[in-house]
VEXDO-354315 format. One line per field, with one value per residue (C-alpha): x, y, z; residue number from 1. Coordinates in nm, 4 decimals, padded with zeros to 6 digits. Example, Ala and Ser with C-alpha at 12.3 -4.5 7.8 and 13.67 -1.06 7.14 Angstrom:
2
X <- (01.2300 | 01.3670)
Y <- (-00.4500 | -00.1060)
Z <- (00.7800 | 00.7140)
i <- (1 | 2)
END
This chain:
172
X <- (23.2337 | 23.2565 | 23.5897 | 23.7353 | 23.6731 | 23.8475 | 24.1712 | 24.1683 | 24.1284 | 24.4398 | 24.6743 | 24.5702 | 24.6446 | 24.9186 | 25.1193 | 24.9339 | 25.0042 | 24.6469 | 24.7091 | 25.0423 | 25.0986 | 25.0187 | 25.2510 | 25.2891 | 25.3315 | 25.4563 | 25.3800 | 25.5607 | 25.4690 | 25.2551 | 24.8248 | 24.8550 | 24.5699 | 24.2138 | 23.9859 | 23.6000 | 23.3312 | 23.1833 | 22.8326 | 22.6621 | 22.7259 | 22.9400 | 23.2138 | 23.2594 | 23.1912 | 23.4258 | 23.6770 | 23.3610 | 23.1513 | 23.4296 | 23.4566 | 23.1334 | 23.0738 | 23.3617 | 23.1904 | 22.9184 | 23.0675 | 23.3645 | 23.5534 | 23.8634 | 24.1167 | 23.9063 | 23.5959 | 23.7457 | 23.8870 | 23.5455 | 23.3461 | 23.5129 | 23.4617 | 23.0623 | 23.1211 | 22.9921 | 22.7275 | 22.3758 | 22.3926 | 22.7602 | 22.7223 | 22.9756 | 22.7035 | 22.6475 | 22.9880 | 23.2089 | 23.5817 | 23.8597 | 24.1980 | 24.4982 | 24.8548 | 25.1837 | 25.0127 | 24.6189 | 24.3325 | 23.9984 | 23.6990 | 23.4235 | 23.1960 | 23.2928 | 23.0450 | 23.1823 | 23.2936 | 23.3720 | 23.6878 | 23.7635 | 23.9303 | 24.2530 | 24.6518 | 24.7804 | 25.1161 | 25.1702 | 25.3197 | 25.5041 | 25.2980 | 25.3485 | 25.1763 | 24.9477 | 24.8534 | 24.9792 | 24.8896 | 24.8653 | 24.7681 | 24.5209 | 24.4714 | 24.1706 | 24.0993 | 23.7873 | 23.9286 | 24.2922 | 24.3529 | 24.2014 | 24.4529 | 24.2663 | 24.4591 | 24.4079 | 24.4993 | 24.4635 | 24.4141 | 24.5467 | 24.6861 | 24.8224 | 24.6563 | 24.3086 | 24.0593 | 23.9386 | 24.0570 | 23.9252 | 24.0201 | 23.9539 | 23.9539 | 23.9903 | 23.8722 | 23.6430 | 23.4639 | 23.1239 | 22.8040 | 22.8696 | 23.2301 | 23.4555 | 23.3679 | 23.5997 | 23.4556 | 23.5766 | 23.4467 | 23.5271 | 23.6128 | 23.7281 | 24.0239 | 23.9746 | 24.2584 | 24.4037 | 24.3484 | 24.6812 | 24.9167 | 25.2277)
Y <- (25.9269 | 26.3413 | 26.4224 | 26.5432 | 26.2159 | 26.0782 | 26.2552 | 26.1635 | 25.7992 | 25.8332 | 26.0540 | 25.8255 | 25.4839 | 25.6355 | 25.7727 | 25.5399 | 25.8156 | 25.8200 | 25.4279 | 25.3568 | 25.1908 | 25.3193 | 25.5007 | 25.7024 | 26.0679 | 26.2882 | 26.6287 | 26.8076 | 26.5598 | 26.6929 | 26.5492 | 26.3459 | 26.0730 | 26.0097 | 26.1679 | 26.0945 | 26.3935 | 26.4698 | 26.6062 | 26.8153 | 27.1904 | 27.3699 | 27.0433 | 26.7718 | 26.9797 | 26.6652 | 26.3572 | 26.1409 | 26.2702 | 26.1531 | 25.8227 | 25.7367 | 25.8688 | 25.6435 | 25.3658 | 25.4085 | 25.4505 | 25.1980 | 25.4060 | 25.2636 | 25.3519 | 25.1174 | 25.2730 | 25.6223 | 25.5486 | 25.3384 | 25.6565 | 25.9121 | 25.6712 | 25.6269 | 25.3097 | 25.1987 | 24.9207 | 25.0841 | 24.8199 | 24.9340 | 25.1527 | 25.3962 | 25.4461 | 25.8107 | 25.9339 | 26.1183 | 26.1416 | 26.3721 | 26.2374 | 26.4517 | 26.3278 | 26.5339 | 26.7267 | 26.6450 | 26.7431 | 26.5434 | 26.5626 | 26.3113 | 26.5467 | 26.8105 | 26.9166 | 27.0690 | 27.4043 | 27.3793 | 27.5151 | 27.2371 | 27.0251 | 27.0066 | 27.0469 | 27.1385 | 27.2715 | 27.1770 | 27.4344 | 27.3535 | 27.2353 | 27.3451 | 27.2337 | 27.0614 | 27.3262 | 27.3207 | 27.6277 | 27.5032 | 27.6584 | 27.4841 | 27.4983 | 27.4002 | 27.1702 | 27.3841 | 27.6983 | 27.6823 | 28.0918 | 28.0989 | 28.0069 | 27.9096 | 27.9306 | 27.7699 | 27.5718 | 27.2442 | 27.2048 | 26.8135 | 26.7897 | 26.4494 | 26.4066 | 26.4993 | 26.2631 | 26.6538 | 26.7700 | 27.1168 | 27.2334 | 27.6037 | 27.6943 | 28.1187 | 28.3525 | 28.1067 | 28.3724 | 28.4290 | 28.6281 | 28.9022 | 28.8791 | 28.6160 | 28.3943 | 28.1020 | 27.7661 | 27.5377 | 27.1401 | 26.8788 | 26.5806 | 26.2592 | 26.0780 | 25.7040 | 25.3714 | 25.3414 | 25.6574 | 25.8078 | 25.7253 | 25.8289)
Z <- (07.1228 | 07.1873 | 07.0017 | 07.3355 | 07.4575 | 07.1379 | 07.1624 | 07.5625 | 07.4726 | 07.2358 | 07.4778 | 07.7827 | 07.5024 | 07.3879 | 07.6982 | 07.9143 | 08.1976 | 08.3731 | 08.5689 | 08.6475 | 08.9483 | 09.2580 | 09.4758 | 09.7972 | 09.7500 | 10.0036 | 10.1228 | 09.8687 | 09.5878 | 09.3359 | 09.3407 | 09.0091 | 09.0199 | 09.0054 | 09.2591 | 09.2857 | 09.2505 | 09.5385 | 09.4343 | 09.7571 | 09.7324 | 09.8929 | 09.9722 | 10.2268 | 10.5519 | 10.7066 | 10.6007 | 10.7301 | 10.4111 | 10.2066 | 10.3739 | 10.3417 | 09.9865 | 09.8531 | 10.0910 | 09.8713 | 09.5551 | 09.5776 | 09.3287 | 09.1570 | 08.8692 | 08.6759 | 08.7087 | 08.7018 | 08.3524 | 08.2611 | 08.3669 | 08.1194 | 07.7969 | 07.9955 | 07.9894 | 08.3483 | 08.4103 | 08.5325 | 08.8044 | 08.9295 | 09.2587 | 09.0511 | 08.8239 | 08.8128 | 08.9591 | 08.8353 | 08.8210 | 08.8029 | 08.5989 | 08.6798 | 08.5319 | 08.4779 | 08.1678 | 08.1353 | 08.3555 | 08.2689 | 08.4237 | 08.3398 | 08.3842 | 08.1323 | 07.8449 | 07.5027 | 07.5010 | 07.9083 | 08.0764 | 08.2525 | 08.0418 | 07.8851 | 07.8657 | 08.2186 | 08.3694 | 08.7250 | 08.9353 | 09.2669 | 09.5761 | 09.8580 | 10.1965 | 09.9861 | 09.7348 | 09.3842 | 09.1057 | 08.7953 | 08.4101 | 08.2113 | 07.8314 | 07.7621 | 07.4901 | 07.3517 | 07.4278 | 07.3633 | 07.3701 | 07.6987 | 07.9403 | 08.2843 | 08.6130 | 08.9312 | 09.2132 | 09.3665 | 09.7542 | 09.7984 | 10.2121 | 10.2019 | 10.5239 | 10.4016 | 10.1410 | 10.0482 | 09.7309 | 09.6216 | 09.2485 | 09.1553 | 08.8038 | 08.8333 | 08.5380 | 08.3347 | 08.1028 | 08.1804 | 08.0500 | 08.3028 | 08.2755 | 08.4372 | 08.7325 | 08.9508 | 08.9751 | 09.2786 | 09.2879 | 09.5105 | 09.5461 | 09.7315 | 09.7236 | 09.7321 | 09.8141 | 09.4617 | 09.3216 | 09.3355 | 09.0456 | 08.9491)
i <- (1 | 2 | 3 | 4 | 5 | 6 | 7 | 8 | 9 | 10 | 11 | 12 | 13 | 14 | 15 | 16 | 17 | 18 | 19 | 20 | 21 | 22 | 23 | 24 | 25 | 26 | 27 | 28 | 29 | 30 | 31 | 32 | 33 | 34 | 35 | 36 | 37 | 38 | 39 | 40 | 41 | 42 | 43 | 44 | 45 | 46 | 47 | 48 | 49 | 50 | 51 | 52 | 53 | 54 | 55 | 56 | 57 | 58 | 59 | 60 | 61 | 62 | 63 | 64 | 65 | 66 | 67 | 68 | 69 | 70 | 71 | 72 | 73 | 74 | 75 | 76 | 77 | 78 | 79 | 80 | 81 | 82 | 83 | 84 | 85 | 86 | 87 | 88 | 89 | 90 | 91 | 92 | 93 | 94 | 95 | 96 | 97 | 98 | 99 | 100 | 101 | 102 | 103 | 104 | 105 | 106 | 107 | 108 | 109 | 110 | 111 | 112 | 113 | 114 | 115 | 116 | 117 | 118 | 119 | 120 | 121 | 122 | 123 | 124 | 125 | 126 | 127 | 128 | 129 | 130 | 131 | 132 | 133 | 134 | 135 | 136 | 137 | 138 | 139 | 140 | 141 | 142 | 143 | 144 | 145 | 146 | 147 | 148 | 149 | 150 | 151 | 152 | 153 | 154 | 155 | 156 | 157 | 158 | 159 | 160 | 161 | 162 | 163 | 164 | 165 | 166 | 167 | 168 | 169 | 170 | 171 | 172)
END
């Protein structure tokens, strides 16, 4: 087990913050959950491409927490999916590869219409604070996350990824 994937396991055990129960959020409500990766460039170009992807998929909390241990059945159609896990102070892609920005401690802003700003701490980078904001309309299965500043050969450079909500992904 990657020792980011260690401490995870431990903070997720030991807070046991990534699946609560379910619950409604509204508008104001800030996007803490599970959301599935949705892999074509550029983003969903509608809520259809969503739909259908998490047809496909059949994501759950389950599988979302099964995918970033790697611990998902070859023969599972979540197989190959990926997963981000937001709560009040983690952000945890299970996608992320060592010495990535994307992972880590994360303060949650306000959100407003939908949009929350948050800073991110990453776990392999700690003096490299990353800010960003996540684009959540609670009448949308699009959620966009852009990291802003991630350091880069030729200086610094903002990542966005998507990804899809799914029934059951929202916790609290």
């Amino acid at each position: 087990m990657k020792p980011r994937h260690a401490l995870a396991a431990i903070l997720a055990v030991a807070s046991g913050y990534f699946f609560a129960l379910p619950a409604a959020l509204s508008a104001d409500d800030s996007p803490i959950g599970a959301y599935l990766w949705f892999p074509e460039p550029g983003g969903p170009k509608s809520e259809q491409d969503c739909h259908d992807l998490v047809a496909r998929v059949k994501p759950s909390k389950e599988k979302a927490e099964m995918s970033l241990w790697g611990w998902l059945p070859e023969n599972d159609p979540s197989a190959g999916s990926f997963y981000l896990l937001l709560s009040k102070t983690r952000m945890e892609p299970t996608y992320g590869a060592e010495g990535d920005y994307d992972s880590g401690t994360v303060t949650l802003g306000e959100t407003v219409n939908g949009e929350t700003a948050f800073t991110l701490i990453p776990d392999d980078h700690p003096d490299t604070p990353i800010k960003g904001t996540i684009m959540a309309k609670p009448d949308s299965s699009i959620v966009v996350v852009t990291l802003r500043g991630i350091p880069a050969d030729a200086g610094t450079t903002d990542r966005t990824t998507y990804f899809c909500r799914f029934e059951g992904g929202i916790v609290t």
